[in-house]
N, C-alpha and C positions, 0 to 999 in steps of 0.2 A: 451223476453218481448213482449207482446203483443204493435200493434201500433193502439193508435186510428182514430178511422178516421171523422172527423167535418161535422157536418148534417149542412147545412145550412136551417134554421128552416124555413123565411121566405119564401123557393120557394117553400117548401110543400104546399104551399095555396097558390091558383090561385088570384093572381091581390093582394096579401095583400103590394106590396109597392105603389097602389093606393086605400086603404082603407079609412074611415073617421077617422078625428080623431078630437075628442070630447075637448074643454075646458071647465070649469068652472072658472068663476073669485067668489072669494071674498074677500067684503072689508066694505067701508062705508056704511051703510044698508044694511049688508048684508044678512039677513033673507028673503032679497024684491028681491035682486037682479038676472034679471033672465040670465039662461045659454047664452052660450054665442059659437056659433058653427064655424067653419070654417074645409075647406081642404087643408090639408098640407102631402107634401111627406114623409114618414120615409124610410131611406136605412135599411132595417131588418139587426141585426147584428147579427155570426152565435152562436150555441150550442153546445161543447162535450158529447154525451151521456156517462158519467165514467162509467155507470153503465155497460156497454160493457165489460170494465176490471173486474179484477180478484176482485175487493172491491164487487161486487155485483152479483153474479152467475143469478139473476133472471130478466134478460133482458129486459126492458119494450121498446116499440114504442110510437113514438108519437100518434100515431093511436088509438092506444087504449082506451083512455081516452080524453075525449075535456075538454078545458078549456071556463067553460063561463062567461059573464062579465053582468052583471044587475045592472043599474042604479033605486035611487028609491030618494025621497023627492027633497027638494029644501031649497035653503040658508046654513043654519048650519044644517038640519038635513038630507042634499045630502049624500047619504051613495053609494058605490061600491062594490059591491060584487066579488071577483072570487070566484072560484069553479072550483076542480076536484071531480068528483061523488064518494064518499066512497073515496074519500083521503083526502080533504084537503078544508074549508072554509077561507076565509079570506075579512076585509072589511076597506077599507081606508073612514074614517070620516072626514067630513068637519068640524066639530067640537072639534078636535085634527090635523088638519092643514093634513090635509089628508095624514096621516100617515098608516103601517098595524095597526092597535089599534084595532081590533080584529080575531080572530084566532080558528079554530074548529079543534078539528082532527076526522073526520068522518071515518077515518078507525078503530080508537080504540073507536069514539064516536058516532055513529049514528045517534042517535037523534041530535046531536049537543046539548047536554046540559051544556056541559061547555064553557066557553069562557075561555081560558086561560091565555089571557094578561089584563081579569078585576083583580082587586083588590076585595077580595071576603069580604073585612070588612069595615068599616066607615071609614077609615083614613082620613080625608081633601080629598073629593072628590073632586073638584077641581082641586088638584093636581095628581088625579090619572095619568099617562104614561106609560101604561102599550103600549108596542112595541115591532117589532118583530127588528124593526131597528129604532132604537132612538139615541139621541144627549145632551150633554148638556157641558157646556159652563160657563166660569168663563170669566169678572165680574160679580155677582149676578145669579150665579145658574139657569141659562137663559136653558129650554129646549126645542127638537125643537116637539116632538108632545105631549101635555098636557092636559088636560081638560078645564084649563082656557084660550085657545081659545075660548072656546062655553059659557064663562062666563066675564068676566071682560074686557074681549081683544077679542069680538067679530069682534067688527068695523077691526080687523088691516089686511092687504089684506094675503088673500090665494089661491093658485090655483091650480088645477089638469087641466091634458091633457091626454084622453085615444086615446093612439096613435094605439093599433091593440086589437082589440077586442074581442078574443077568437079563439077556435082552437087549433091550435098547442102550443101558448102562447097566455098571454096579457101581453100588455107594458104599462105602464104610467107614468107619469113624473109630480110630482109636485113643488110646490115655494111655500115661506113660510119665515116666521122670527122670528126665537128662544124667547121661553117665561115664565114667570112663574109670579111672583109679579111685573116684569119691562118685557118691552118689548126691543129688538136691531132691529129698523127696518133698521139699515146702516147695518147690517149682512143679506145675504138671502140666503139660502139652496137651492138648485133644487137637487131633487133625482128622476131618474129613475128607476124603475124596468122590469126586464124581468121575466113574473113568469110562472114554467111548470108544465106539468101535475104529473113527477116524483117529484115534493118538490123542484126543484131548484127554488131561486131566485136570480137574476143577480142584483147587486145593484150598482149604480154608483151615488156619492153622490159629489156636489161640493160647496162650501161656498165660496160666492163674496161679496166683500166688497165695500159700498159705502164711503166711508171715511178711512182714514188709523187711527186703533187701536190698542189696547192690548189685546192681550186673554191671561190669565194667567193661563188657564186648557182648555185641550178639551179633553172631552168621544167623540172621534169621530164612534164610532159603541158599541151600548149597545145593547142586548137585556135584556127586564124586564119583567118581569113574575108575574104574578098571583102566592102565596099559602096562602094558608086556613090555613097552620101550623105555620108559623113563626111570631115572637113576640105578639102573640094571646095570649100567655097564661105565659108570663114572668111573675114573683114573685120581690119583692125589699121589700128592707129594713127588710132582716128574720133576728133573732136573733138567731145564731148557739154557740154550744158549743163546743168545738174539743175532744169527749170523748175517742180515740185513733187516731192512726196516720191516716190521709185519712177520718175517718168519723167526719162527721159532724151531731149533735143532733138539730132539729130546734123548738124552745120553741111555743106551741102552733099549730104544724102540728099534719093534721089527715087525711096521704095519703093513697092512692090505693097504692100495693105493686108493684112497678117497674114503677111509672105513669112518672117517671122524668127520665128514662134509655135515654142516649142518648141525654139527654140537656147540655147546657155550665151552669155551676156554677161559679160565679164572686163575690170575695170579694178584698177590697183595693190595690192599691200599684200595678193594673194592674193585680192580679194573675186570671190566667183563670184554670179551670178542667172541666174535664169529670166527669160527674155523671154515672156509672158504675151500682149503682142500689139503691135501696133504698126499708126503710120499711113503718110505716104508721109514723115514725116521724124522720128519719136517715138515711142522703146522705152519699152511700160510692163514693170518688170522687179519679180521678187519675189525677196529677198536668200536667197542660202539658210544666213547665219547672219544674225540679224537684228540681230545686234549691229556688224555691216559694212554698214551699209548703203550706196547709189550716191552720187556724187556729180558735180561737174563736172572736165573732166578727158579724160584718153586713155583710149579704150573699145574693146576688140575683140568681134567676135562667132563664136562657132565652131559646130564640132555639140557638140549636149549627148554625154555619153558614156551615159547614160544612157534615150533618148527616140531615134525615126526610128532607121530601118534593124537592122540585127541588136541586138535586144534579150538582153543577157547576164544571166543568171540563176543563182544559185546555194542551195543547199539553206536558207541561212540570212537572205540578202535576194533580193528577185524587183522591178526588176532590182538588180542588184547596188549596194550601200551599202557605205562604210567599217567595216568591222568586223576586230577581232581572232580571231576563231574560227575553227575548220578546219571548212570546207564538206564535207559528203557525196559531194556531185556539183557539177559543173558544166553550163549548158545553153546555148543560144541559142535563137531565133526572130526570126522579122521582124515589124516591127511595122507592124501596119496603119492606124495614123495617116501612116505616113512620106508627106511632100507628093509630090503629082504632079511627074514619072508614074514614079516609084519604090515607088509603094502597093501594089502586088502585083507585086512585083519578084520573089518568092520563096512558094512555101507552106513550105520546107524547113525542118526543126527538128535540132539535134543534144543530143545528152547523153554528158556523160563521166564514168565512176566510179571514180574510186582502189578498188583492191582495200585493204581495212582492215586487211590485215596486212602493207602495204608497209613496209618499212624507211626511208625516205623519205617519207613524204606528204605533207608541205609543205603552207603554207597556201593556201587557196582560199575563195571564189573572188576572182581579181585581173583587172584590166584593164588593159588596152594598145593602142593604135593611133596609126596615122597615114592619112595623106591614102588614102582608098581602102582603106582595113584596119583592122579589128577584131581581136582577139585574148581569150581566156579561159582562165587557166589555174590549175594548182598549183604553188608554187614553194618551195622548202625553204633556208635559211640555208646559210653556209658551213661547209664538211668537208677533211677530208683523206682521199685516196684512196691505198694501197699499191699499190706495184709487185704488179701481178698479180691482184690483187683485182676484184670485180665485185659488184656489186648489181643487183639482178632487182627491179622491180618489174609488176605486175599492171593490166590498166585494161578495163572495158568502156567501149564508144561504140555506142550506139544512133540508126541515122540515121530521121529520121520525116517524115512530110509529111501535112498540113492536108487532112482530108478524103479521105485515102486506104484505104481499102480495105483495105490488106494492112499497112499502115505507121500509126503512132502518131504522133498531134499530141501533140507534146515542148513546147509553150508549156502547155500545164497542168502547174504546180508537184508537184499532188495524184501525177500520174502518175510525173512526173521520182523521185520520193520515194518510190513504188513499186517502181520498178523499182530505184531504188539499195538499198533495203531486200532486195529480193531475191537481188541479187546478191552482199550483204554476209552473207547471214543463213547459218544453218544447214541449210536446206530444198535451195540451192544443191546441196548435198549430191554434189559432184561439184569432180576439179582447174579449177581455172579457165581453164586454159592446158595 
């Protein structure tokens, strides 16, 4: 077995543990309010290159590719840019609480025409959270980077800190306070990231409590995704007639032949099926308990959660199944059945991995969506928090893309399960954060 061996990232670059490092406050006026600079030390902390081992034959250097960092606007429309060239955009918005809230993969997308963590439909914008590392939180459905920062919950403080500014990496570290129709300003997140040129990012995320509460849910690590495919084009209230076993006749359809292959079909009492194919008025469906099978009656048709568009994957089902067990990682990819002309809507793949000695890990992998959005995450039972207390938890996110060169196709399980073995193991041999 090969041994790896730990780059210590920051001595690669001359003088970066006496670099500047950048804050931003926002809070009360905060559209007025101007930056806000000072010098402060960071001890650089180190990096395994995994890709060294046997998960990656295609060896990249830090050298190779620089990491750059461009600051642009002011107040809520303070936006941050990284960038690796032809691999990888990404921007943390003052107006989602400076979260990743946007995401390019320039190795499958060039131009950068898609953003992949917008919501590509009207849903309550607003509420859009589309992240590449998100949060959310019970009492009241409290999330930590939203849209209705930059709308209703302007005023409530946020702040980033660019601690190394490009190069070999960048580091930043924001504060912030979970939100959505109420705000918890006695709750506050600080999350760091380390982000590299290969698609790692180093994520150390901790929630401190001003007062001692109840959290009765925590998604303590989501990603949520943009697709163009899901709950777009659901059907309710059809009027089906059971004209033999499995098919269903829907009074008043006049489909494309096969347009519904691959959706969930839902009528009462909880029964779900596959729609296996259909004509221009007749779902042939296969039950997925066979002990419920179809009948005549009120029929909806939706997107499978399962099939089309971002395919969610976790260590223990691929794509993800009903199970009790705590997942290793979590992944995504798109899936290349999804119908025309959304079949290659994306090459992008992501992976996230609980560090295994988080106090917290919660179980994974779970799922969540609505119209225009995906979600995959870990989410841990209810706690109580003390006045002044905090929890630190740990996570890699490896961003990948189909056929790229420098970056890793994340739809192979085989892989996903390498690299979380890697990052779990002892070889890591180095702090994670």
């Amino acid at each position: 077995m090969k041994v790896l061996i730990p780059i210590v990232i920051g001595l690669l670059v001359v003088g970066c543990e006496n670099k500047q490092s950048t804050k931003t406050n926002l809070g009360d006026n905060a559209s007025t309010k101007p930056l806000k600079k000072k010098l402060e030390k960071e001890t650089p902390s180190k990096a395994t290159d995994y890709k060294s081992t046997e998960i990656n034959p295609r060896k990249t250097t830090a050298t190779e590719v620089s990491i750059t960092v461009i600051e642009s606007g002011n107040g809520l429309e303070h936006n941050i840019q990284i960038e690796a060239v032809g691999r990888f955009r990404l921007f943390f918005e003052a107006k989602k609480n400076y979260g990743i809230t946007r995401w390019y993969d320039l190795a499958g997308d060039p131009t950068a025409s898609i953003d992949l963590l917008h919501n590509p439909t009207d849903y309550i914008p607003i509420h859009a959270q589309g992240a590449i590392f998100n949060q959310c939180l019970n009492p009241h459905d409290l999330i930590a980077h939203v849209a209705s920062g930059g709308h209703q919950h302007k005023a409530i403080a946020r702040s980033i800190r660019i601690i190394e500014k490009g190069g070999n990496r960048a580091v930043l570290e924001n504060e912030y306070s979970p939100m959505l129709g109420r705000v918890n300003t006695d709750l506050v997140f600080n999350t760091r990231y380390e982000i590299y040129p290969d698609g790692r990012i180093l994520v150390q995320n901790t929630m401190k409590a001003r007062k001692t509460q109840k959290v009765t849910m925590w998604r303590n690590a989501i990603v949520t995704l943009g697709d163009p495919t899901y709950g777009v084009r659901d059907q309710k209230d059809l009027s089906a007639e059971l004209i033999v076993p499995n098919q269903l006749r829907i009074k008043g359809a006049n489909w494309k032949p096969n347009e519904w292959q691959g959706f969930q079909v839902t009528q009462s009492d909880y029964r779900t099926y596959d729609a296996l194919s259909n004509t221009t008025d007749t779902l042939t469906v296969k039950p997925r308990n066979p002990n419920k099978p179809p009948s005549s009656g009120t029929t909806g048709i939706s997107s499978s959660k399962v099939k089309h568009g971002w395919v969610r994957c976790d260590s223990l089902t691929q794509p993800i199944g009903w199970h009790k067990g705590t997942a290793t990682y979590v992944s995504a990819h798109w899936d290349p059945k999804t119908p025309a002309p959304y079949s290659n809507w994306t090459k992008a793949s992501i992976l996230l991995v609980p560090d295994k000695s988080n106090p917290r890990k919660g179980t994974g992998g779970r799922l969540h969506g609505w119209r225009g959005c995906k979600r995959v995450y870990f989410e841990t039972d209810g706690f109580e928090i003390k006045a002044s207390e905090s929890i630190t938890q740990k996570f890699l996110i490896q961003l990948g893309s189909k056929g790229a060169s420098a970056l890793m196709d994340l739809s192979d399980p085989a892989t996903c399960a390498k690299i979380a073995a890697v990052y779990n193991s002892a070889t890591w041999g180095i702090p994670k954060n």
